[in-house]
N, C-alpha and C positions, 0 to 999 in steps of 0.2 A: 828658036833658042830654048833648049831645057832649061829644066833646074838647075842643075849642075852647072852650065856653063854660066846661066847668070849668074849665081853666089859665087864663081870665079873670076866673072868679071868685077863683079863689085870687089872681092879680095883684092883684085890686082892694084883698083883705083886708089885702094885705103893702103897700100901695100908702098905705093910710088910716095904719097904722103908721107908718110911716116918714116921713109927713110932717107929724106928733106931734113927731117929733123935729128939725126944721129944719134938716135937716144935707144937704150934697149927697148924690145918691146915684146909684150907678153902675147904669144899666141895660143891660137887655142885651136883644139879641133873637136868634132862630137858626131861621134856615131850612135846611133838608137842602144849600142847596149854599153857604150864607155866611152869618157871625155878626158882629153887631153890638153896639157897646157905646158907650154916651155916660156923662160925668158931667153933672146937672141939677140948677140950684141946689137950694136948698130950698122956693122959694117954688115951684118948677116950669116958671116961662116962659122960662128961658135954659138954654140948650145952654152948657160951659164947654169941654168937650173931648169928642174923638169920635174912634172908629176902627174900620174894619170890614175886611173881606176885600176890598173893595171898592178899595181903597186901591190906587195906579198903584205908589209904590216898593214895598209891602208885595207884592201881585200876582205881581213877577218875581221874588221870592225863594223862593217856595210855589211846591210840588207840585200841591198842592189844596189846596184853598179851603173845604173841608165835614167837617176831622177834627180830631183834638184837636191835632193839631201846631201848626194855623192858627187855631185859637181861642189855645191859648197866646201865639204871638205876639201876637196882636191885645190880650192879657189886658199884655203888656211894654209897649205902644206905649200903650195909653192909661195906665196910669200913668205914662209918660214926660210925655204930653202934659198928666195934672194935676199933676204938680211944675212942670212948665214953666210953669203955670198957677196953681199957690201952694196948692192944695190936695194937703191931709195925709189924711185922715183923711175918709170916705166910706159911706154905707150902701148895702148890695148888694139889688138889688134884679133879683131873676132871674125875672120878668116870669110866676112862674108855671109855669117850666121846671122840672124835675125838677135837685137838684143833684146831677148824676153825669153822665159823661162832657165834652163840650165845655165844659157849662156850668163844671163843677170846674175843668178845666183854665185857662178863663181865669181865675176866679177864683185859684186858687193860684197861675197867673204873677203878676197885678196882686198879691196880697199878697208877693210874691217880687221884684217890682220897689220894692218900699217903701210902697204903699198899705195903708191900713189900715182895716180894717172886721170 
C-alpha cells in the first residue's frame, strides 16, 4: 500500500464517521503549492461555502500560496464564509492529512474565527 492509498483509506474511515453524525463538515485538501477547504452538507451533494489559495482577492495579499500563513488565512475566510452562510458548528474532516502543520493552521484559524468543531 502507498501513500496515497493509505491517507484514503483513513479519509474513507473518518469519512463513514462523520456522516453518522449529519452534521456539515469542513473539508480540506492540500497540495504542496495550495490548500483547500469547503463546508458540505450533511447529506454530502451541496457545497455550502468554499475557499482556497486559489482565490483572485485572497491571491494578492499572499506571499505564497503553499505555507501555514496561507492556509491560515484560508482557515479565516472560510469560516467567514459559513457564518455568512448560517452555519455554527462543523465536523473537520482532514481528508486523511496528517494534523500538523498547514492542516493545524487552518484548522485553529477556522476555530479562531468562531467555527466550531
Amino acid at each position: 500500500m502507498d501513500k496515497k492509498e493509505s491517507r484514503l483509506r483513513r479519509a474513507r474511515k473518518t469519512r463513514a464517521k462523520i456522516h453518522g453524525m449529519g452534521k456539515p463538515r469542513l473539508c480540506i485538501h492540500r497540495t504542496p503549492r495550495h490548500i483547500y477547504a469547503q463546508i458540505i452538507d450533511g447529506a454530502g451533494d451541496k457545497v455550502l461555502a468554499s475557499a482556497s489559495t486559489l482565490d483572485r482577492e485572497l491571491r494578492k495579499s499572499l506571499s505564497a500560496t503553499g505555507n501555514a500563513a496561507a492556509a491560515a488565512e484560508i482557515g479565516k475566510l472560510v469560516a467567514e464564509r459559513a457564518k455568512a452562510a448560517g452555519i455554527n458548528s462543523v465536523a473537520f474532516d482532514r481528508s486523511g492529512f496528517r494534523y500538523h502543520g498547514r492542516v493545524k493552521a487552518l484548522a485553529d484559524a477556522a476555530r479562531e474565527s468562531g467555527l466550531e468543531f
